[in-house]
MOPAC internal coordinates of N, CA, C and O (Angstrom, degrees):
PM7 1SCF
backbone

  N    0.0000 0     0.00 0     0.00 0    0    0    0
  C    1.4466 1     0.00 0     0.00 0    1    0    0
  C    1.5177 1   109.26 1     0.00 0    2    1    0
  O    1.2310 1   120.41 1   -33.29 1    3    2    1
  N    1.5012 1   116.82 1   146.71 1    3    2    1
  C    1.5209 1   124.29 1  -177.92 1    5    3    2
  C    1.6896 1    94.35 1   -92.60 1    6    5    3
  O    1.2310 1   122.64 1   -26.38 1    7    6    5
  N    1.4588 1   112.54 1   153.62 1    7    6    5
  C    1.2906 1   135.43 1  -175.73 1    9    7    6
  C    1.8785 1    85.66 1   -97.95 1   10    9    7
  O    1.2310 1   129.09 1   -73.90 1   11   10    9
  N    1.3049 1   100.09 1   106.10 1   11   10    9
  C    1.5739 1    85.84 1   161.56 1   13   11   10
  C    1.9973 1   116.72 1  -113.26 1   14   13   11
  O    1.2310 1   129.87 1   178.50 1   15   14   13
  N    1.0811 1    98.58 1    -1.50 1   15   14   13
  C    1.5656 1   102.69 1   168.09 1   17   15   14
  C    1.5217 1   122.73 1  -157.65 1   18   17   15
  O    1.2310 1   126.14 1   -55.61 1   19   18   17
  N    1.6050 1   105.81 1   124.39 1   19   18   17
  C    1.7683 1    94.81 1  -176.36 1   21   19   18
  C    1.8805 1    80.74 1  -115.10 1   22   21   19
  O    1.2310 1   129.77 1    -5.97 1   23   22   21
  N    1.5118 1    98.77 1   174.03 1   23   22   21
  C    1.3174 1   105.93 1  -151.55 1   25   23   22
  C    1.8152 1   104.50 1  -165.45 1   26   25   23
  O    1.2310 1   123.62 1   -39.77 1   27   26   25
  N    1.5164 1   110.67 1   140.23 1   27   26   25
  C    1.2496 1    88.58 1   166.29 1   29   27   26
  C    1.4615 1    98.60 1  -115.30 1   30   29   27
  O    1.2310 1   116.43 1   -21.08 1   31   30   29
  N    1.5783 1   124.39 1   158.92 1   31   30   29
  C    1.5370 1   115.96 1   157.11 1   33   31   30
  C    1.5776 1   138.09 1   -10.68 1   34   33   31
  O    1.2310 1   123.10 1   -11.92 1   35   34   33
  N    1.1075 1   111.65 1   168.08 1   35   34   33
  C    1.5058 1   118.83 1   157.47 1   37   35   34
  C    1.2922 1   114.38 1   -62.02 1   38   37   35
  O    1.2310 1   109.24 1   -25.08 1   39   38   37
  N    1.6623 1   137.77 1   154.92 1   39   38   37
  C    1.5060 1   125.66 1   169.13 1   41   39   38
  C    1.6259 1   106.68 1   -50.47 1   42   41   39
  O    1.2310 1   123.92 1    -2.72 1   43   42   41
  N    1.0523 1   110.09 1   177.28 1   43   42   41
  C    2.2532 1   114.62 1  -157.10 1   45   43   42
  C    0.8430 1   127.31 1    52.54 1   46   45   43
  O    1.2310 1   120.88 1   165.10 1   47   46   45
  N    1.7262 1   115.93 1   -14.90 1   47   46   45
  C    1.6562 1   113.38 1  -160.26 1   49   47   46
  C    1.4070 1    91.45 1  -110.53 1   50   49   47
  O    1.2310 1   121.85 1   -25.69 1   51   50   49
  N    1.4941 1   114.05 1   154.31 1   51   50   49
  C    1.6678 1   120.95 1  -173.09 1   53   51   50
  C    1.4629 1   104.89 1  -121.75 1   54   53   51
  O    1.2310 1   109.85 1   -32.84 1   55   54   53
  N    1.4240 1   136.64 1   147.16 1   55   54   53
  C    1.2670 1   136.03 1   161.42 1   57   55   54
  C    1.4731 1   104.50 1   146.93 1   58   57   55
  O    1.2310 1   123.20 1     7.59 1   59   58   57
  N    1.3752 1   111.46 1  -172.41 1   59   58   57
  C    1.4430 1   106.63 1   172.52 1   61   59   58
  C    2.0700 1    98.01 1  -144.41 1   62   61   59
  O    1.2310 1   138.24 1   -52.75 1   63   62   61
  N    1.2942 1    82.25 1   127.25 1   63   62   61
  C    1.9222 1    91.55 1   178.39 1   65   63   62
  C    1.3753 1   129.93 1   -88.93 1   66   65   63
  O    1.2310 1   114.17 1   -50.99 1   67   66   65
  N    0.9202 1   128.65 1   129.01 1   67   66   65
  C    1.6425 1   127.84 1   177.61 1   69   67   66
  C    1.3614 1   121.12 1   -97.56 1   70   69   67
  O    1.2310 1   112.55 1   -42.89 1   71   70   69
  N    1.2752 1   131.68 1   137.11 1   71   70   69
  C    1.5891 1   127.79 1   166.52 1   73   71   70
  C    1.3791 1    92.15 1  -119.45 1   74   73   71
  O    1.2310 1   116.72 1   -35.04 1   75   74   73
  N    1.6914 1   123.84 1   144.96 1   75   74   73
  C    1.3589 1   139.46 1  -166.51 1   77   75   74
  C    1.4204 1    96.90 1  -134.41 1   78   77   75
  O    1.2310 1   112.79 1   -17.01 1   79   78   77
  N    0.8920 1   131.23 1   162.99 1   79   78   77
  C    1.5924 1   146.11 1  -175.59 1   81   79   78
  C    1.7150 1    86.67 1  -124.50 1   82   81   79
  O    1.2310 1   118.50 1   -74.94 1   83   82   81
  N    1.5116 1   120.46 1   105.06 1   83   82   81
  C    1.3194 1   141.87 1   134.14 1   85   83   82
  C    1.4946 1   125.67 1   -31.50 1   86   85   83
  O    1.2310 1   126.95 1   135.62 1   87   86   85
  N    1.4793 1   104.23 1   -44.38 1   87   86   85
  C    1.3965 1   106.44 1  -168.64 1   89   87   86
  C    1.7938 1   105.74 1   115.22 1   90   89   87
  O    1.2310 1   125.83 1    15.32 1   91   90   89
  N    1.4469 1   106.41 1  -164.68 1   91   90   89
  C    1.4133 1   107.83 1   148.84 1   93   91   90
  C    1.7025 1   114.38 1  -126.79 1   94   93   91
  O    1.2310 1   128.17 1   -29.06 1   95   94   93
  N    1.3443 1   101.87 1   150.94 1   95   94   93
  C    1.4944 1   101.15 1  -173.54 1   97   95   94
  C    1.2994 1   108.54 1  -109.29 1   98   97   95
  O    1.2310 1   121.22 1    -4.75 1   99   98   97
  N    1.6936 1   115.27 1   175.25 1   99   98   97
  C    1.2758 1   120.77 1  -144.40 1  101   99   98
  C    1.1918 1    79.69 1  -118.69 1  102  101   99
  O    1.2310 1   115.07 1   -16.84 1  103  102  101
  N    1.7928 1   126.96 1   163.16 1  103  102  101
  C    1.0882 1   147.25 1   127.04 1  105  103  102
  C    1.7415 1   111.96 1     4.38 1  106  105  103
  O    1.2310 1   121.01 1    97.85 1  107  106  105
  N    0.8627 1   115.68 1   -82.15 1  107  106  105
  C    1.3455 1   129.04 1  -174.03 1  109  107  106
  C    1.2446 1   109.83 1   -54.24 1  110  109  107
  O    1.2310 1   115.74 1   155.34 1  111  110  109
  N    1.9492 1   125.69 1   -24.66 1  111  110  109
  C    1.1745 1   118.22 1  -167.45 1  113  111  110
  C    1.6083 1   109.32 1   -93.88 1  114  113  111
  O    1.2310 1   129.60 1   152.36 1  115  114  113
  N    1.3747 1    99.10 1   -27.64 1  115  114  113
  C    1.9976 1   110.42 1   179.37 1  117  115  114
  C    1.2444 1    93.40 1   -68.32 1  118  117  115
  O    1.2310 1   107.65 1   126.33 1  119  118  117
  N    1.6344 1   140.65 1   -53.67 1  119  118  117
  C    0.8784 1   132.51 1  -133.62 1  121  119  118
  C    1.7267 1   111.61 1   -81.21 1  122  121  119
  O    1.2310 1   134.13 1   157.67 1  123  122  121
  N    1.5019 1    90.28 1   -22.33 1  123  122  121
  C    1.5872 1   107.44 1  -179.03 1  125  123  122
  C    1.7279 1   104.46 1  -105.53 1  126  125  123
  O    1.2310 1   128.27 1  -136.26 1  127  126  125
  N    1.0657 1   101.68 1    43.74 1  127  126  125
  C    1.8680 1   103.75 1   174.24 1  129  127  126
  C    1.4612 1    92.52 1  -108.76 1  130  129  127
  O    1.2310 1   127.06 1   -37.03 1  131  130  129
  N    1.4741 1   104.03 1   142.97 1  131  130  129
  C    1.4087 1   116.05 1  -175.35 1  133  131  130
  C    1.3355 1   106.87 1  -127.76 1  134  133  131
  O    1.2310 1   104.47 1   -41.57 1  135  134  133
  N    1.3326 1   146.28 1   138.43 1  135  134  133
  C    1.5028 1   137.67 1  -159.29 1  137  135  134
  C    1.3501 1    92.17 1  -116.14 1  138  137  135
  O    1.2310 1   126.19 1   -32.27 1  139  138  137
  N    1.6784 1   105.70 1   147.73 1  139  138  137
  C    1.4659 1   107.95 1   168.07 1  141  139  138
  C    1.7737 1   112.36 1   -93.71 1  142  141  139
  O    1.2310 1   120.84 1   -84.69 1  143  142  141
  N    1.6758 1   116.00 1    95.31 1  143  142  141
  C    1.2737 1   119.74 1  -155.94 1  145  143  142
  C    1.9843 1    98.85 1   -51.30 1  146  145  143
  O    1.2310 1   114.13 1   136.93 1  147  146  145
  N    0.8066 1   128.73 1   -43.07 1  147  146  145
  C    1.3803 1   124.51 1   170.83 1  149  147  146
  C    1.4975 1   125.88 1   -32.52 1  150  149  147
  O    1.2310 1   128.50 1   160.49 1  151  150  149
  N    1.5630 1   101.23 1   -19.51 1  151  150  149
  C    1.4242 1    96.89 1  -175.88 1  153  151  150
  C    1.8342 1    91.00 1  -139.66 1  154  153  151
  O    1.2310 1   117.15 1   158.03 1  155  154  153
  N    0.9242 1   123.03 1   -21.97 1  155  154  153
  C    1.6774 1   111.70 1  -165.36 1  157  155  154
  C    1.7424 1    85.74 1  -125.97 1  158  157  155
  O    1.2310 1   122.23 1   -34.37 1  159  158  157
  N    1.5123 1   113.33 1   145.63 1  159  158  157
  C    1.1682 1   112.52 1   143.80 1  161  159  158
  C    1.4874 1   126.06 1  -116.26 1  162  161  159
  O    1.2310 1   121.79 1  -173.08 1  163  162  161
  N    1.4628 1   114.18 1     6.92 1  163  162  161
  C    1.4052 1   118.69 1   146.02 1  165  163  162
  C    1.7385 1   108.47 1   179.08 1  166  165  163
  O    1.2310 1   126.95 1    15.33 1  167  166  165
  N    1.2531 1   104.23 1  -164.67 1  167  166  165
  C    1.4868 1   120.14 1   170.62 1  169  167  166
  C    1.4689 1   121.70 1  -147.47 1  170  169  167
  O    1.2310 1   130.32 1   -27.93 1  171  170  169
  N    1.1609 1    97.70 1   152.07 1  171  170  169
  C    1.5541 1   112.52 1  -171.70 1  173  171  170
  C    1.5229 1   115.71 1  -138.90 1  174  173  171
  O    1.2310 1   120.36 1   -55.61 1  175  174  173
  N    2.1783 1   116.93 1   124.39 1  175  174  173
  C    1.2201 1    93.43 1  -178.64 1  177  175  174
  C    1.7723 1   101.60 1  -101.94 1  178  177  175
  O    1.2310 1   132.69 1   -42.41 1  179  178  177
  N    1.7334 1    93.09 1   137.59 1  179  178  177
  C    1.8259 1    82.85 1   166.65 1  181  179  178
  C    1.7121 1   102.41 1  -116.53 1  182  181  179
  O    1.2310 1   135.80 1    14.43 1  183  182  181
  N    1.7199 1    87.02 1  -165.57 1  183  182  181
  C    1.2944 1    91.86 1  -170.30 1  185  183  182
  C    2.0027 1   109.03 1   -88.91 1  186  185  183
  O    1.2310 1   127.14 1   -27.12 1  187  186  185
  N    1.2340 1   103.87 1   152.88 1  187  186  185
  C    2.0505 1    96.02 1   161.96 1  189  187  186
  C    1.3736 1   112.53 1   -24.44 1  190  189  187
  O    1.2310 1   105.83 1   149.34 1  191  190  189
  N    0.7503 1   143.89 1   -30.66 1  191  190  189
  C    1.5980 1   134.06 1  -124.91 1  193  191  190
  C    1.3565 1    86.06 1  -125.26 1  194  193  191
  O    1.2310 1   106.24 1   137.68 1  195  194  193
  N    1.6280 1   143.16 1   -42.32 1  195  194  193
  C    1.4588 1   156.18 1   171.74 1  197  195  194
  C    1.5501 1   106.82 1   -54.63 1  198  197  195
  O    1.2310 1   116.65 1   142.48 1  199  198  197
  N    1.6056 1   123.97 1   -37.52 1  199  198  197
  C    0.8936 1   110.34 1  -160.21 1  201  199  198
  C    2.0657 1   134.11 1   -65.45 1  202  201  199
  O    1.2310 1   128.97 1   174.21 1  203  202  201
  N    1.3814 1   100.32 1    -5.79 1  203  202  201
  C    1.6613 1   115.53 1   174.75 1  205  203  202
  C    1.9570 1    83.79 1   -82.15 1  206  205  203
  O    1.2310 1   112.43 1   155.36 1  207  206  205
  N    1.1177 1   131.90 1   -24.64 1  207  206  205
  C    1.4109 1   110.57 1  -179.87 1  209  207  206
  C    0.9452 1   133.70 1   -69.97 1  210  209  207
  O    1.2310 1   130.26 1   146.24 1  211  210  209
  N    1.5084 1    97.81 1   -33.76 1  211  210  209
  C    2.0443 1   120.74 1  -159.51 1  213  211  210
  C    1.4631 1    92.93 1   -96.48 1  214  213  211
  O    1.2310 1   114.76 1   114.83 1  215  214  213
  N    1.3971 1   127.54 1   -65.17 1  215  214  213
  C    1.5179 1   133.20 1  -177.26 1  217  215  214
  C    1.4930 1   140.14 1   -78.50 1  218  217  215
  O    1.2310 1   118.24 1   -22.96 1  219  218  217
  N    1.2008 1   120.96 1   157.04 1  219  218  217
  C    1.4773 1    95.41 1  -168.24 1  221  219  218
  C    1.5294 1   101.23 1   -87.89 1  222  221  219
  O    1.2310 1   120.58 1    -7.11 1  223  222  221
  N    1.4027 1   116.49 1   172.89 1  223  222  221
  C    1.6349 1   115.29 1  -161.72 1  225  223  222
  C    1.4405 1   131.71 1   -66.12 1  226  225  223
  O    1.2310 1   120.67 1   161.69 1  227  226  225
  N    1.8352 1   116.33 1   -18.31 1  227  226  225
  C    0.6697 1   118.38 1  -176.67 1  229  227  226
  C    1.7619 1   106.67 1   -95.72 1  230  229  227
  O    1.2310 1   115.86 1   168.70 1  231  230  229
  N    1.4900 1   125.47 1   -11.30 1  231  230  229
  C    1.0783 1   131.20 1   161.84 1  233  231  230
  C    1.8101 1   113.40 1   -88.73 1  234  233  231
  O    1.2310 1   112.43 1   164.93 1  235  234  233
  N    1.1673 1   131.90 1   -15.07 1  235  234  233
  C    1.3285 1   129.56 1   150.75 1  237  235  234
  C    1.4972 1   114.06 1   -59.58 1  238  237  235
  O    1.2310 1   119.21 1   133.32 1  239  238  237
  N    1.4618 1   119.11 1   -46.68 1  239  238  237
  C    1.3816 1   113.69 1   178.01 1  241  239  238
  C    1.7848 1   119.98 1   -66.68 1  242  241  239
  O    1.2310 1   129.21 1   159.11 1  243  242  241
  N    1.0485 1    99.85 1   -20.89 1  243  242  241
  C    1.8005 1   114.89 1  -175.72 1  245  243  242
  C    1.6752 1    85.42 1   -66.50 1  246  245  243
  O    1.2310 1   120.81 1    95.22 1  247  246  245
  N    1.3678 1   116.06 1   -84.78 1  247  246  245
  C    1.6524 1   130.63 1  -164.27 1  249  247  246
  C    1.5213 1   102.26 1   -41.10 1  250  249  247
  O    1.2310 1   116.81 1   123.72 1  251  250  249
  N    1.4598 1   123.68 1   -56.28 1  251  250  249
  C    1.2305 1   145.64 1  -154.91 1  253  251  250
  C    1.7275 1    92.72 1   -62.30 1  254  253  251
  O    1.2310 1   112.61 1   112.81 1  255  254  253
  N    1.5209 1   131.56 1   -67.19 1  255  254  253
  C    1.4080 1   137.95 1   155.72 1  257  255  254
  C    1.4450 1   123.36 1   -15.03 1  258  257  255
  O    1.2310 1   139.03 1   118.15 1  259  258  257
  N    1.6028 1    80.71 1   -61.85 1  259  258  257
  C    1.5851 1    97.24 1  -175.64 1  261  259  258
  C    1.5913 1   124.60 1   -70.12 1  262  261  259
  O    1.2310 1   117.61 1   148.38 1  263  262  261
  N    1.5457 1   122.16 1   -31.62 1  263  262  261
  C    1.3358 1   121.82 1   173.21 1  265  263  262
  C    1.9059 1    93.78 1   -93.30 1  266  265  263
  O    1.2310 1   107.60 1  -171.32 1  267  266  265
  N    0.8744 1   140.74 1     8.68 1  267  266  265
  C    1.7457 1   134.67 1   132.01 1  269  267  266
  C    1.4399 1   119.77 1   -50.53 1  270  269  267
  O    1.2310 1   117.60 1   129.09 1  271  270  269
  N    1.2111 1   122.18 1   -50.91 1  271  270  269
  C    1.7355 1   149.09 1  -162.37 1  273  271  270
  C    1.3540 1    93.41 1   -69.36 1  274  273  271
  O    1.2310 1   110.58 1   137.93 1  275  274  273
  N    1.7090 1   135.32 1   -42.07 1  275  274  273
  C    1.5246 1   129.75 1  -162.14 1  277  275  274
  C    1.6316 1    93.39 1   -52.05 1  278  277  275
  O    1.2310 1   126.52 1   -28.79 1  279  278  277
  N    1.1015 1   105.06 1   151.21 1  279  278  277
  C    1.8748 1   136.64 1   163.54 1  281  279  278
  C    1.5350 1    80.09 1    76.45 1  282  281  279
  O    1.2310 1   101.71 1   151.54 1  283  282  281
  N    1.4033 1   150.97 1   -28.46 1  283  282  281
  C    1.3636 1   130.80 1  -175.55 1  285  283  282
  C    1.5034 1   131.93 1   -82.49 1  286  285  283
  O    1.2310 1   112.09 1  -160.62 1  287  286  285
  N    1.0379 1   132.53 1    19.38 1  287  286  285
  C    1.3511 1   149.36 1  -144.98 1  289  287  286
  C    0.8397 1   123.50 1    17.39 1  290  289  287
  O    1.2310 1   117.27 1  -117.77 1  291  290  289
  N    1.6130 1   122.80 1    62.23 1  291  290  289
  C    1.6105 1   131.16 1   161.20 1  293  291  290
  C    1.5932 1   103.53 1    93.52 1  294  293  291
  O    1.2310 1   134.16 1   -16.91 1  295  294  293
  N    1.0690 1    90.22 1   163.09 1  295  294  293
  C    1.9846 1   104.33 1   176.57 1  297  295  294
  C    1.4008 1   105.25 1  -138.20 1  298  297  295
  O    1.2310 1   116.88 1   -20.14 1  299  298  297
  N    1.8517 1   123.54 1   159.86 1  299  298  297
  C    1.1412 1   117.08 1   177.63 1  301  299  298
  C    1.2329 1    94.19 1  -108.04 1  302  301  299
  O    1.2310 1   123.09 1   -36.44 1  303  302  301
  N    0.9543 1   111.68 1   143.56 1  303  302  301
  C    1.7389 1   116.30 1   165.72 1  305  303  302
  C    1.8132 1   136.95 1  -131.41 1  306  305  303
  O    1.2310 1   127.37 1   -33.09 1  307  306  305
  N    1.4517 1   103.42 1   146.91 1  307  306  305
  C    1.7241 1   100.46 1  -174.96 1  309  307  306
  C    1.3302 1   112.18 1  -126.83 1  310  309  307
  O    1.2310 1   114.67 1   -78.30 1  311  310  309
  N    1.5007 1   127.70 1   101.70 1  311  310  309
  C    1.0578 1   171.82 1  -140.83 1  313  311  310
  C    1.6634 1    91.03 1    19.30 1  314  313  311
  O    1.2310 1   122.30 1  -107.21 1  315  314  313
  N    1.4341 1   113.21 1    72.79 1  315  314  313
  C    1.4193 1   120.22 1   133.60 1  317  315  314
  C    1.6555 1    91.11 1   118.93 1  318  317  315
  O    1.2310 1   113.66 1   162.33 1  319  318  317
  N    1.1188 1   129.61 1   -17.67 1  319  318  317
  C    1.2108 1   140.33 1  -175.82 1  321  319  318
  C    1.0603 1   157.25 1  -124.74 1  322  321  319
  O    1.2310 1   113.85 1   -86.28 1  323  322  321
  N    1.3171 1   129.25 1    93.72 1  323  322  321
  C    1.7020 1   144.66 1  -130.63 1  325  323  322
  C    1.7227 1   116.21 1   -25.39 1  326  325  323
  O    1.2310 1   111.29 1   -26.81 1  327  326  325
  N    0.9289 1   134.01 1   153.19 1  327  326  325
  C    1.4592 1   130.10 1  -179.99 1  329  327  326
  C    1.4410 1    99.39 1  -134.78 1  330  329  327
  O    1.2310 1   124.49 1   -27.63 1  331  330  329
  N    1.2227 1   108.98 1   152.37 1  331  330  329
  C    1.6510 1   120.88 1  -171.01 1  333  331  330
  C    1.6699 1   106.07 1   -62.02 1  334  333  331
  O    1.2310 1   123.30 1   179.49 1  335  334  333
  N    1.5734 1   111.28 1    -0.51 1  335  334  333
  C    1.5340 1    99.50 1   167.93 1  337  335  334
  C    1.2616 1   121.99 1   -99.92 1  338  337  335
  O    1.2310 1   120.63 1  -153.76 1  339  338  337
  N    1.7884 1   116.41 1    26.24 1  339  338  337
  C    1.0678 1   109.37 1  -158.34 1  341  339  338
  C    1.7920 1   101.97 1   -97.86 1  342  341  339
  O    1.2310 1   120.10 1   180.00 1  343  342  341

């Protein structure tokens, strides 16, 4: 998998985040995804353009960066949004 976004939190928040490029999957591969109900109660794919709908803003800006970054080798990002080291 390609690293297409590393990231640190929002200010207060501590850690460091990754977005990976999966690929795209086939028919056969969604169809055989199994959720661990304990932690997911499902998934949904939308389009770019959905994502300020589905996510909250500072995780729309993470994804939103990050599917920009494909074919460029990754971006760095601070809470969701490119930094001049990218």
């Amino acid at each position: 998998m390609r690293r297409l976004g590393t990231g640190e939190p929002a200010v207060g928040r501590r850690g460091l985040m990754f977005v990976l490029d999966g690929g795209a999957l086939t028919a056969d591969q969604i169809a055989a995804m199994r959720l661990c109900r304990d932690e997911l109660d499902g998934f949904e794919f939308v389009e770019p353009e959905r994502l300020d709908e589905m996510l909250i803003p500072r995780l729309a800006r993470r994804v939103t960066a990050a599917i920009a970054a494909t074919g460029q080798g990754g971006a760095y990002l601070e809470d969701g949004a490119a930094t001049s080291n990218s």
